[in-house]
N, C-alpha and C positions, 0 to 999 in steps of 0.2 A: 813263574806264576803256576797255582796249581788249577786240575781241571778237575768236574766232578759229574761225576753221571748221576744222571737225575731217573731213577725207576721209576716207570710209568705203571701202577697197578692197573687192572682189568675193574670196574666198577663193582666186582663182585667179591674183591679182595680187599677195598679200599676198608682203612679204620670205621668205624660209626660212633660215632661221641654218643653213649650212655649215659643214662643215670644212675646212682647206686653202683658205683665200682668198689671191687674189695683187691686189698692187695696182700696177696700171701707170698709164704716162701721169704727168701731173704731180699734185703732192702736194695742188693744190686744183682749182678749176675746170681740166675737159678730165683729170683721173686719173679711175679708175672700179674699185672691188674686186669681182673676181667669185673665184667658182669654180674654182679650181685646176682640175676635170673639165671641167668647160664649156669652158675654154679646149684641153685637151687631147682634148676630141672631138670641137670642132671643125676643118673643114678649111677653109673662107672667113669671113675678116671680110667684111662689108660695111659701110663706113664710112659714112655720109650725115653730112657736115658738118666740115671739117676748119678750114679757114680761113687761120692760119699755124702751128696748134699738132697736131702729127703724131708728139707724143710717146708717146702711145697705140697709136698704130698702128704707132712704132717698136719700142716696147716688147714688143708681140706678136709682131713681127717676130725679133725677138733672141731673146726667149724662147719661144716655141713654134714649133720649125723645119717643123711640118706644115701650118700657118696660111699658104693664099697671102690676101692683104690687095687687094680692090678699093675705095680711096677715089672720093668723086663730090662735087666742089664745083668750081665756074667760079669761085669767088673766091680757090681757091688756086692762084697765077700765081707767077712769078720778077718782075715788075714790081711785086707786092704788095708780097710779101719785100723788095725792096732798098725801096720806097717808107716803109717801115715801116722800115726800121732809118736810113735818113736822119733821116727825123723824129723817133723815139726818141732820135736823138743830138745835134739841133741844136735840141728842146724842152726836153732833160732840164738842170737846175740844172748851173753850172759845176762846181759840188762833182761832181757826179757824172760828167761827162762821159767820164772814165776809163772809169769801170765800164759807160756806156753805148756803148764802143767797142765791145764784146760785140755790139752791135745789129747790125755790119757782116756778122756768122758768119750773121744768119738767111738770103742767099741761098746761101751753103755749103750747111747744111741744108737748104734745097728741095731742093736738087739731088743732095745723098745722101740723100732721102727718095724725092723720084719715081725718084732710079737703083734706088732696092734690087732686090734679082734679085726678090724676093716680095710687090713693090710696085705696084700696074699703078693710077696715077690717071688719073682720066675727070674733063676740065675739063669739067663737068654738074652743076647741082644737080639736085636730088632733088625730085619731084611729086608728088602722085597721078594726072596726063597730062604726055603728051612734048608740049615747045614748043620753040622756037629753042634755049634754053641748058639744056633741065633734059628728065631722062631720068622716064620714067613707072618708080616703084617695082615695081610689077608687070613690068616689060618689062628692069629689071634683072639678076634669075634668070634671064635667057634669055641671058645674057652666056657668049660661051665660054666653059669651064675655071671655071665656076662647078658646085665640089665639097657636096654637101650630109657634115654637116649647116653649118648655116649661121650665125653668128655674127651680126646686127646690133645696130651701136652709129650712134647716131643725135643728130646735136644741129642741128637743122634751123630754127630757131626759128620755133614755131609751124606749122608743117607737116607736125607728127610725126603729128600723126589722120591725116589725109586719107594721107598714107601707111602707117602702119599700117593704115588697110582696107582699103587697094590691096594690101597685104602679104599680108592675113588669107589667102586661096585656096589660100597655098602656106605654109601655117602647118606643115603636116607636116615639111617642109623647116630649119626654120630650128630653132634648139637654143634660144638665149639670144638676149635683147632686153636692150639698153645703151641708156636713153631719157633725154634731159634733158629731159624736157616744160614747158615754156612756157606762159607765157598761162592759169593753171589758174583 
């Protein structure tokens, strides 16, 4: 028999069933349904964690034209991208290799992702302190033409705590939390 733990959220983290949800990004892992208002009062995304999939943040992009979008991850590169659709095309089954010629588009998309005019990405991961490749969360608000309120979505794996309390200070600031938490 299996057993299963039941999370107790604090009343403050609990869901709230809205009205007018929009769903962007992709239809599974890396899409996220929020708030049609959320989305429209905000004025910066702040992304932490992007990797190759930037459909999210295109998606915001397209549809909410007030939203400027600051992504931060050192793993999304144009060497990724092409490296990732090589191998996606010379691992995938011969039956497929057709459909996996599509993998060649993913350095297109980088590059109409970092060009967007409302797009500004920082090769940095995300911390709770600044080191060689990764930006202290707290020290990212401090980024020019960072407009409140503040939008964060975050898929960091496993470094969402430690950045969330580096966050907590400037909690006034920020509107809506987009969290994949990790590691529970």
């Amino acid at each position: 028999s299996q057993r299963h733990a039941i999370a107790v959220l604090p009343p403050f983290l609990r869901p709230l069933v809205m009205d007018a949800q929009e769903r962007l990004g992709a239809a599974h892992d890396g899409g996220y349904v929020l708030p049609r208002r959320l989305l429209e009062a905000s004025k910066t995304l702040l992304s932490f964690g992007i990797n190759l999939d930037w459909r999210f943040e295109l998606d915001v992009a397209r549809r909410f034209p007030a939203v400027q979008i600051e992504s931060f991850d050192a793993s999304t590169t144009l060497s990724k991208a092409l490296w990732w659709g090589v191998t996606r095309f010379l691992y995938s089954p011969i039956s497929r290799r057709r459909e996996h010629l599509m993998a060649f588009t993913k350095p297109v998309d980088y590059f109409s992702y970092i060009r967007h005019a409302r797009v500004r990405h920082h090769a940095q991961f995300i911390g709770p302190r600044a080191a060689d490749d990764t930006a202290a969360g707290a020290d990212v608000l401090a980024v020019p033409d960072i407009r409140d309120p503040i939008l964060v979505k975050m898929d960091i794996e496993g470094a969402e705590y430690e950045v969330l309390d580096a966050l907590l200070p400037s909690h006034d600031r920020i509107a809506g939390l987009v969290v994949e938490f990790h590691d529970l």
